[in-house]
Biopython code that builds the backbone (N, CA, C, O; Angstrom):
import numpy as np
from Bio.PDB.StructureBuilder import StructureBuilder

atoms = [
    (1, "UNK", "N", (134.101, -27.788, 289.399)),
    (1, "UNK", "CA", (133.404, -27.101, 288.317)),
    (1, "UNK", "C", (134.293, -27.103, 287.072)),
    (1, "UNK", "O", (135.497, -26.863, 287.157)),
    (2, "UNK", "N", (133.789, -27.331, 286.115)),
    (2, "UNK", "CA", (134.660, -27.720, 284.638)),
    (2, "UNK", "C", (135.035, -26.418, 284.382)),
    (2, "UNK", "O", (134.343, -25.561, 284.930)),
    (3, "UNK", "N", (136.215, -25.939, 283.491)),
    (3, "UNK", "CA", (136.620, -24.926, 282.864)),
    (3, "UNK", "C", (136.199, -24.648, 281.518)),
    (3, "UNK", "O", (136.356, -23.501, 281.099)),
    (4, "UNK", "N", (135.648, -25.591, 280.722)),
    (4, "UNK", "CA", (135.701, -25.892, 279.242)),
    (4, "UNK", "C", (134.284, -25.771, 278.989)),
    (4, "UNK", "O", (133.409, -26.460, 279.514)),
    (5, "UNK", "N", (134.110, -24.773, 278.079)),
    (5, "UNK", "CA", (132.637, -24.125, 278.010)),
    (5, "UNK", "C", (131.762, -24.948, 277.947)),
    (5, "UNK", "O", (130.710, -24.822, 278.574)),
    (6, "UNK", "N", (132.123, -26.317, 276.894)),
    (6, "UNK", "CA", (131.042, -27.223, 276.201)),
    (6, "UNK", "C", (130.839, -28.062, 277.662)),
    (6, "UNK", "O", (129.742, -28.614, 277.752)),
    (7, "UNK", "N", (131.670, -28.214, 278.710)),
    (7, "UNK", "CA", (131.357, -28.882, 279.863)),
    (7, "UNK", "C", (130.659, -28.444, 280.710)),
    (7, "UNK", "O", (130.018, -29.043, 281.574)),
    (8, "UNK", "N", (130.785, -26.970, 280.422)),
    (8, "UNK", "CA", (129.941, -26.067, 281.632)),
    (8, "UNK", "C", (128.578, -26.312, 281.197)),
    (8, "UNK", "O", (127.828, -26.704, 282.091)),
    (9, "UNK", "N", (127.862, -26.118, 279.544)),
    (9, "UNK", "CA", (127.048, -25.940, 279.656)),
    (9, "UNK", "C", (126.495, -27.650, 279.460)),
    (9, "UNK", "O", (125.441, -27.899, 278.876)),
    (10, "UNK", "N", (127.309, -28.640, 279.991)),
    (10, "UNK", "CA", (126.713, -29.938, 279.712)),
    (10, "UNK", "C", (126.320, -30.191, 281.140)),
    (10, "UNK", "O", (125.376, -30.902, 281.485)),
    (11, "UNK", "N", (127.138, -29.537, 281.941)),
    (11, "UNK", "CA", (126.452, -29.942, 283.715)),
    (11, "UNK", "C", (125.408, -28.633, 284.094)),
    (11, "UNK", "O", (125.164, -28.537, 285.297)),
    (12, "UNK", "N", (124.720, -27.542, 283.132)),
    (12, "UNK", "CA", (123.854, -26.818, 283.304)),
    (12, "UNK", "C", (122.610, -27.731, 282.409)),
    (12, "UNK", "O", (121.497, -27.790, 282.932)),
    (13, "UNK", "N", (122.802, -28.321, 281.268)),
    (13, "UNK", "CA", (121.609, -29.060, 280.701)),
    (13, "UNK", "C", (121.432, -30.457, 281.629)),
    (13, "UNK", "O", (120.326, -30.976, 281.473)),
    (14, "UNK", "N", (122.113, -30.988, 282.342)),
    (14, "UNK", "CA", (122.191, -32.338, 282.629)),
    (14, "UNK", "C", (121.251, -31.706, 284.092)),
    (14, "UNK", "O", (120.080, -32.040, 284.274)),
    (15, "UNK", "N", (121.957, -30.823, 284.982)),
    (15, "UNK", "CA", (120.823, -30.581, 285.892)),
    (15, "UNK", "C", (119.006, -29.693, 285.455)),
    (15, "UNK", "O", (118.074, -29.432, 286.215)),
    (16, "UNK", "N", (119.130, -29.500, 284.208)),
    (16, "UNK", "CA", (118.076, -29.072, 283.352)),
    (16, "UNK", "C", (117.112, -30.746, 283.388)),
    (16, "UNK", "O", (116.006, -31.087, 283.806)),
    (17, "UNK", "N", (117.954, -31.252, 282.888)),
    (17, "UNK", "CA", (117.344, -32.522, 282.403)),
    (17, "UNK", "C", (117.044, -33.580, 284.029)),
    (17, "UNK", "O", (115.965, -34.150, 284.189)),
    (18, "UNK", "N", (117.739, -33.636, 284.671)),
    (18, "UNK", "CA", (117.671, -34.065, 285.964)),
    (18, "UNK", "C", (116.248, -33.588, 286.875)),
    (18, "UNK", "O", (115.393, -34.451, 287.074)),
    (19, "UNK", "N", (116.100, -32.571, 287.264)),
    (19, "UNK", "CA", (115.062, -31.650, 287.828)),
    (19, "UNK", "C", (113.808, -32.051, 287.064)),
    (19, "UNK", "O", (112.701, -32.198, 287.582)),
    (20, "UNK", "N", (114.199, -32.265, 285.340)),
    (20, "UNK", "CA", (112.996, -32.285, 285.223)),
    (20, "UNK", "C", (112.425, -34.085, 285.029)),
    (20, "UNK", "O", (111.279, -34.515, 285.161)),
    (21, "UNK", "N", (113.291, -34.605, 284.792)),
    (21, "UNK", "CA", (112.864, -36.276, 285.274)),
    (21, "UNK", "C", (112.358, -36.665, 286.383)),
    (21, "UNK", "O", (111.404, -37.432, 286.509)),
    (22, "UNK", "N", (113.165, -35.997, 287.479)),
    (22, "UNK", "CA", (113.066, -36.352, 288.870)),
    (22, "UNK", "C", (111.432, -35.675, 289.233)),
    (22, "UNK", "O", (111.127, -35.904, 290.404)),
    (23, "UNK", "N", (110.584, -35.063, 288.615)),
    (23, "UNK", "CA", (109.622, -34.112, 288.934)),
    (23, "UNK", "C", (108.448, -34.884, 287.956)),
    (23, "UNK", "O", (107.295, -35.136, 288.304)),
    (24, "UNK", "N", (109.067, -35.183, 286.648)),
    (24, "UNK", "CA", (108.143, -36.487, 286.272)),
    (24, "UNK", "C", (107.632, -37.680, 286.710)),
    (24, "UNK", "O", (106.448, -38.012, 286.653)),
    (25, "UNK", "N", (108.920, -38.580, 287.328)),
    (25, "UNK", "CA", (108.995, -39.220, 287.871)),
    (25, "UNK", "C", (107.649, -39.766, 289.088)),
    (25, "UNK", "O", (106.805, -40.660, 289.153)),
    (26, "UNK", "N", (108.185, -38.414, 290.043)),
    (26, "UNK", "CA", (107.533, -38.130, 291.069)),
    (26, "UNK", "C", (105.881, -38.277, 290.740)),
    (26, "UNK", "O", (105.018, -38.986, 291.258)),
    (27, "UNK", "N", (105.820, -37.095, 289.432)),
    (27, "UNK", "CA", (103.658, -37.254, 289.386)),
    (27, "UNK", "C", (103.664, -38.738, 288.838)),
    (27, "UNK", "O", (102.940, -39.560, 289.401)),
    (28, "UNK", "N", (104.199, -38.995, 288.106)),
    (28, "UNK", "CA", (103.391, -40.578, 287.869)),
    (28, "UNK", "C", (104.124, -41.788, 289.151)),
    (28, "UNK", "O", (104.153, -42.974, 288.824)),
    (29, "UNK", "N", (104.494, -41.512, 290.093)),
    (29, "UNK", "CA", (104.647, -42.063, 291.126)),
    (29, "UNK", "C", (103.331, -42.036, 291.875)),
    (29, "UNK", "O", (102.786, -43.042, 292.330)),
    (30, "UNK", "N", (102.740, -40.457, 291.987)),
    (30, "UNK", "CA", (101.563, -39.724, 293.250)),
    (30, "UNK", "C", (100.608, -40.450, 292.456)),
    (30, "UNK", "O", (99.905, -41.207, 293.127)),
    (31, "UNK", "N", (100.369, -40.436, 291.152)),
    (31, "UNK", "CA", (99.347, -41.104, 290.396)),
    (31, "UNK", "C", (99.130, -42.106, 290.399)),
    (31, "UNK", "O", (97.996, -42.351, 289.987)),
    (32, "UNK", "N", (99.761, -43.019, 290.719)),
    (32, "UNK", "CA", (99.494, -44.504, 290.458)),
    (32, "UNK", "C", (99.057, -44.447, 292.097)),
    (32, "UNK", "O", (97.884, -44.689, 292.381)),
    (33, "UNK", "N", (100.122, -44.091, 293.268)),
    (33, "UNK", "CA", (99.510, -44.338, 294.100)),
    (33, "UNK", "C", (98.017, -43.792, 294.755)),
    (33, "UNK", "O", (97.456, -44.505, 295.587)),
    (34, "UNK", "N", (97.538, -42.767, 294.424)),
    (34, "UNK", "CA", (96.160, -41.909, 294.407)),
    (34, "UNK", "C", (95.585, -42.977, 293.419)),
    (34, "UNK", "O", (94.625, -43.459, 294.020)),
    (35, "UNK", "N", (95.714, -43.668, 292.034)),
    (35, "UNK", "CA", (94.755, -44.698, 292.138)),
    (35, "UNK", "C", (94.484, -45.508, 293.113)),
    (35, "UNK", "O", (93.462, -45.470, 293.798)),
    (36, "UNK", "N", (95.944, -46.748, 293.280)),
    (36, "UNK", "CA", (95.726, -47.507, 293.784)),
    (36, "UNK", "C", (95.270, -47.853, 295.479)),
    (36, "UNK", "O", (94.970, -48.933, 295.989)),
    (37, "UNK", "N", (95.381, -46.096, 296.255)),
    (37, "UNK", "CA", (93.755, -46.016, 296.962)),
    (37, "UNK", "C", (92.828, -45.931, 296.675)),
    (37, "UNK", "O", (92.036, -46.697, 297.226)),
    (38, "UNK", "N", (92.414, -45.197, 295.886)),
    (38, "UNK", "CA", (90.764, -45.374, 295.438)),
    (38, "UNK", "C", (90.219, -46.651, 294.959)),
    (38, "UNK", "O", (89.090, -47.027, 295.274)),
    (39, "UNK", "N", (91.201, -47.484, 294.018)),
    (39, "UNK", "CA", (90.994, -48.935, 294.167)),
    (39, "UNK", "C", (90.789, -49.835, 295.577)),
    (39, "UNK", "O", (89.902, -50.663, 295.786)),
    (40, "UNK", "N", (91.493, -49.570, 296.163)),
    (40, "UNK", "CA", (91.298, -49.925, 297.573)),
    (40, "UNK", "C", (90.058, -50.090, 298.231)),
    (40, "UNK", "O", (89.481, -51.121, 298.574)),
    (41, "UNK", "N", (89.731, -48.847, 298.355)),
    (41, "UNK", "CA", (88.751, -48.368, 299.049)),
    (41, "UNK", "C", (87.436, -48.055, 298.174)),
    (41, "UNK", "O", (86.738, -47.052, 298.328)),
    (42, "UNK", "N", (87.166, -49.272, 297.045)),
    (42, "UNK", "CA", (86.219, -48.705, 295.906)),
    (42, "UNK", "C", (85.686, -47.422, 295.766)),
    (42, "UNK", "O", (84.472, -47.220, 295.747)),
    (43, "UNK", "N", (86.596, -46.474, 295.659)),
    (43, "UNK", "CA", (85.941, -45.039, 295.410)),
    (43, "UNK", "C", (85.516, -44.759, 293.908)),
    (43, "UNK", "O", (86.323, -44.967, 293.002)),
    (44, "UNK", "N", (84.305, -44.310, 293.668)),
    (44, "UNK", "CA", (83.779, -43.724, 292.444)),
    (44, "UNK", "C", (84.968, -43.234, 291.631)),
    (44, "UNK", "O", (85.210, -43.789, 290.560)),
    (45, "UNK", "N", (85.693, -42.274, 292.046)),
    (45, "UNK", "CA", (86.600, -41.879, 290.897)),
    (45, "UNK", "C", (87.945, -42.317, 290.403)),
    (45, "UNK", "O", (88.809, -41.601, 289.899)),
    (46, "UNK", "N", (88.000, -44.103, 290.714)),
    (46, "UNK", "CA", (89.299, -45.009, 290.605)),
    (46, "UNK", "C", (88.831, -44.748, 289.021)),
    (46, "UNK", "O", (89.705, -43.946, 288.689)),
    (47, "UNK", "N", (88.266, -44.870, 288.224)),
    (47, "UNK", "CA", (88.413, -45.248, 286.581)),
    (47, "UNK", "C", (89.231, -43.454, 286.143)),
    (47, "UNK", "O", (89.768, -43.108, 285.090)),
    (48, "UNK", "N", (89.061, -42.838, 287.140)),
    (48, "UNK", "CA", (89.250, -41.029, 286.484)),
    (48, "UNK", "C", (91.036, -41.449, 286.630)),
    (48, "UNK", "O", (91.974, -41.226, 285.865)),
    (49, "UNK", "N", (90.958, -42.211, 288.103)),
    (49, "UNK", "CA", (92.378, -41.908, 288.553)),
    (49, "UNK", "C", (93.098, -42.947, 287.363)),
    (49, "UNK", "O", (94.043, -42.572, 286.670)),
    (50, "UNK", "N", (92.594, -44.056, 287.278)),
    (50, "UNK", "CA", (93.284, -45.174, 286.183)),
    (50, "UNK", "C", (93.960, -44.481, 285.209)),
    (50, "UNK", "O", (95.183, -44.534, 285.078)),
    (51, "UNK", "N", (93.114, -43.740, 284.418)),
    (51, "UNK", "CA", (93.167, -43.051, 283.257)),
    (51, "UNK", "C", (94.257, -41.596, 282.982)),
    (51, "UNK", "O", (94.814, -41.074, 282.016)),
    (52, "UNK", "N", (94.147, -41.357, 284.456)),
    (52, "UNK", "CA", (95.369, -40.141, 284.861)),
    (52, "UNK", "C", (96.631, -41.230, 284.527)),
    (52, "UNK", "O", (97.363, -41.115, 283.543)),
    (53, "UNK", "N", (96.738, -42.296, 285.529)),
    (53, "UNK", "CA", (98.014, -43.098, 285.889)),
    (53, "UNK", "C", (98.741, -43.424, 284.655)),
    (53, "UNK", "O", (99.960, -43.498, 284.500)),
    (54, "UNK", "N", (97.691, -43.629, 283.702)),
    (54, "UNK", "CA", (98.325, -44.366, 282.650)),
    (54, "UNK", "C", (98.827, -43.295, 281.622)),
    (54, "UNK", "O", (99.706, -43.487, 280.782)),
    (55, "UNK", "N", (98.343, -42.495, 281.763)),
    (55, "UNK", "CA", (98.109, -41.431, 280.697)),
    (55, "UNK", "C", (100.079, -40.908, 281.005)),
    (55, "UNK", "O", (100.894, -40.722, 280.102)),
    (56, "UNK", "N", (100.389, -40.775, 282.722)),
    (56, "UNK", "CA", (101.475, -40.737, 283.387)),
    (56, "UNK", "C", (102.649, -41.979, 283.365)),
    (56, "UNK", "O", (103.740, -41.845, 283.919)),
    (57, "UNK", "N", (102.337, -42.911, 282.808)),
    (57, "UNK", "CA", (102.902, -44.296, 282.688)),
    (57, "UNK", "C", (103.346, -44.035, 281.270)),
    (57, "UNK", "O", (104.565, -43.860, 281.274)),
    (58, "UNK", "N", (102.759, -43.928, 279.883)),
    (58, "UNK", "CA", (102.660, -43.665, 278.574)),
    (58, "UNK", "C", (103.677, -42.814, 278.434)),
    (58, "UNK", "O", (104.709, -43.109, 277.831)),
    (59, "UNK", "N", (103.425, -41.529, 279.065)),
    (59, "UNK", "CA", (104.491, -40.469, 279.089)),
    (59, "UNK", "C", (105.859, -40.630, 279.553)),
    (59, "UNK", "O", (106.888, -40.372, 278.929)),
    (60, "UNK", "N", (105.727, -41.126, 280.824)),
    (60, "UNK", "CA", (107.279, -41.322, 281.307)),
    (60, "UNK", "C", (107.530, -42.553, 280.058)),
    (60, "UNK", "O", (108.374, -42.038, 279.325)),
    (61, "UNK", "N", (107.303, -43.451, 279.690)),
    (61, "UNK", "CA", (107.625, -44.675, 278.792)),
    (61, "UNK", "C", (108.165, -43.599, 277.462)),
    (61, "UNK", "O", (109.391, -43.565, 277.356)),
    (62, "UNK", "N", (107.623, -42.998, 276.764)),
    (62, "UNK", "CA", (107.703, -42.329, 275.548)),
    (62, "UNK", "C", (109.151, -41.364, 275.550)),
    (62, "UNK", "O", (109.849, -41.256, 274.542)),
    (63, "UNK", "N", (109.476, -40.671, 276.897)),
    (63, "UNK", "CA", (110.593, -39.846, 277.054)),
    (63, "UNK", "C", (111.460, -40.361, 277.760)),
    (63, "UNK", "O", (112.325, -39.755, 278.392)),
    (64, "UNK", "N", (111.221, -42.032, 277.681)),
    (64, "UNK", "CA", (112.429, -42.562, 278.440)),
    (64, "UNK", "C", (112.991, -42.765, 279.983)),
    (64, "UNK", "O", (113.953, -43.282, 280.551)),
    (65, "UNK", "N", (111.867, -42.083, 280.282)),
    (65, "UNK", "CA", (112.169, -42.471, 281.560)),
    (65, "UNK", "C", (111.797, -43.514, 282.201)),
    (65, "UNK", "O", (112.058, -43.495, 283.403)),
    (66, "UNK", "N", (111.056, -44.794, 281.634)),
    (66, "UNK", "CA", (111.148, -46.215, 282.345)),
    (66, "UNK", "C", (111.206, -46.695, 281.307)),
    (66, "UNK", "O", (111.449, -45.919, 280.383)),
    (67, "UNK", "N", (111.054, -47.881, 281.041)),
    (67, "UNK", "CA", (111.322, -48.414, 279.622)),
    (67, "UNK", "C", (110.084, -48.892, 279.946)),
    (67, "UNK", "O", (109.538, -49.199, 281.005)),
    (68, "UNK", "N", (109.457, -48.877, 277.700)),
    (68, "UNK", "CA", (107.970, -49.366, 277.761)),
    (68, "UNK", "C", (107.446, -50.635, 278.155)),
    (68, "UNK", "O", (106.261, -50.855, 277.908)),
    (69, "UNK", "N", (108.484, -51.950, 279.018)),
    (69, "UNK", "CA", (107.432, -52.796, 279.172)),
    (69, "UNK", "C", (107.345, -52.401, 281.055)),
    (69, "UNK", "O", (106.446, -52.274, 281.887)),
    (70, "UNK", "N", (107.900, -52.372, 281.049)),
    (70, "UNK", "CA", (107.813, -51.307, 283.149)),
    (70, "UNK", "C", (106.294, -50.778, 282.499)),
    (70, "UNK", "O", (105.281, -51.381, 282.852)),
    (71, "UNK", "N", (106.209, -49.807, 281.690)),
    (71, "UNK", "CA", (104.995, -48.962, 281.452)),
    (71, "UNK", "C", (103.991, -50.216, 281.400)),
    (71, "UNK", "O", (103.307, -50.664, 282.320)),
    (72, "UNK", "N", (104.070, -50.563, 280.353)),
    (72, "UNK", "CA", (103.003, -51.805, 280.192)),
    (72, "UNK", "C", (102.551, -52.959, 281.179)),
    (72, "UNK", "O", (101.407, -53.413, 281.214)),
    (73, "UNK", "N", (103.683, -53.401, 282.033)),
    (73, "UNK", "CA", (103.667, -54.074, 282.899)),
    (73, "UNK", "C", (102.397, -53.122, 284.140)),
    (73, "UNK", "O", (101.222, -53.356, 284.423)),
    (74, "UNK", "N", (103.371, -52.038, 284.596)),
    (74, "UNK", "CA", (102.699, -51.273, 285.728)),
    (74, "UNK", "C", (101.384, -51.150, 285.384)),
    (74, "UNK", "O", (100.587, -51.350, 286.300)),
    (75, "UNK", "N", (100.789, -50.780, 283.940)),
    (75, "UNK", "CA", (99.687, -50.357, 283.540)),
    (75, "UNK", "C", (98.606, -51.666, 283.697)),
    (75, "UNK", "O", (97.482, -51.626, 284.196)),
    (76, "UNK", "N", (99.253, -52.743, 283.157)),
    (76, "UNK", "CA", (98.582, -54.205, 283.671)),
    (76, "UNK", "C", (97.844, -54.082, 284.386)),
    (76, "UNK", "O", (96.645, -53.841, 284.248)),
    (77, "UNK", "N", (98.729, -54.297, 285.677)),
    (77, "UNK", "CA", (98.705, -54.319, 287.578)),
    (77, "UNK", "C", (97.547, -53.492, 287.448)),
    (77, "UNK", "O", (96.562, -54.204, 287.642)),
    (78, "UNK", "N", (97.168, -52.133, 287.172)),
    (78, "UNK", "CA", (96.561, -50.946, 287.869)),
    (78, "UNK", "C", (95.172, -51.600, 287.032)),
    (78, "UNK", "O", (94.247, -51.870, 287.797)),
    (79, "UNK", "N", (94.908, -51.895, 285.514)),
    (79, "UNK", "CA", (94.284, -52.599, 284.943)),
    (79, "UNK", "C", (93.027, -53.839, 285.882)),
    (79, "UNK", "O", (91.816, -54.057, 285.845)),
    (80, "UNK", "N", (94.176, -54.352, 286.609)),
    (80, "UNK", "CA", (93.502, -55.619, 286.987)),
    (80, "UNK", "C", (93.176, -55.311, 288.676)),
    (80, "UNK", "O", (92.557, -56.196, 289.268)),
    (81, "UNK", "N", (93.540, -54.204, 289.371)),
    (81, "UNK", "CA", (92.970, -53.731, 290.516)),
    (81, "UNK", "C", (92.105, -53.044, 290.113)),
    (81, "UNK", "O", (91.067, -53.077, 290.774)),
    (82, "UNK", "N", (92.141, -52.061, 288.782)),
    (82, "UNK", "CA", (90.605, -51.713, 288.479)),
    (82, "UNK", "C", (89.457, -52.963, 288.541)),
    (82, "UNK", "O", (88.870, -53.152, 289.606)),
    (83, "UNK", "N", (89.211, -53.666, 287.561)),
    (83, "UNK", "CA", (88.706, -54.977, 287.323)),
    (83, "UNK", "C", (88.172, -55.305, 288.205)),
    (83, "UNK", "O", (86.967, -55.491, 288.035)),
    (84, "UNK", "N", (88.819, -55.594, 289.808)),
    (84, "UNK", "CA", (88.584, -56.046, 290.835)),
    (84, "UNK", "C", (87.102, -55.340, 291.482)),
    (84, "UNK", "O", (86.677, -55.696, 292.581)),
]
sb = StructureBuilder()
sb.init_structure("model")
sb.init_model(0)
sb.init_chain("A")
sb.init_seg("    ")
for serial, (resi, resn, name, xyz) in enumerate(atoms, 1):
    if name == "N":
        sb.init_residue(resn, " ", resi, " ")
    sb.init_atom(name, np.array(xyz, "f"), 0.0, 1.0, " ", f" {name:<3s}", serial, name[0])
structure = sb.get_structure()
């Protein structure tokens, strides 16, 4: 554990910032995959789920947490299993 205030409160923002990536992360992980069953299994509400995924793709891209062509790329893919 650091002694030096500006360190203390840099490993209290860094697990601030951690928790909350790792929790972003995660929903546009559940999202893409909750589309890409309903794509699967042509369920009526794959265009609701598309539109969640991406909406979750956009976001993580914008705050850095994947870089925007990962976003664009992934968004493709989900794009063209809609289509299907």
């Amino acid at each position: 554990m650091p002694n030096i205030k500006s360190a203390i409160k840099r490993v209290k923002t860094t697990e601030t910032r951690n928790s909350r990536n790792a929790a972003q992360r995660s929903a546009m992980r559940t999202a893409i995959k909750k589309f890409e069953e309903a794509a699967a299994t042509n369920a009526d509400n794959a265009q609701e789920l598309y539109v969640e995924a991406s909406k979750k793709l956009d976001g993580a891209a914008s705050k850095g947490l994947i870089h925007r062509n990962n976003a664009a790329r992934n968004k493709s893919r989900l794009a063209a299993k809609l289509a299907k």
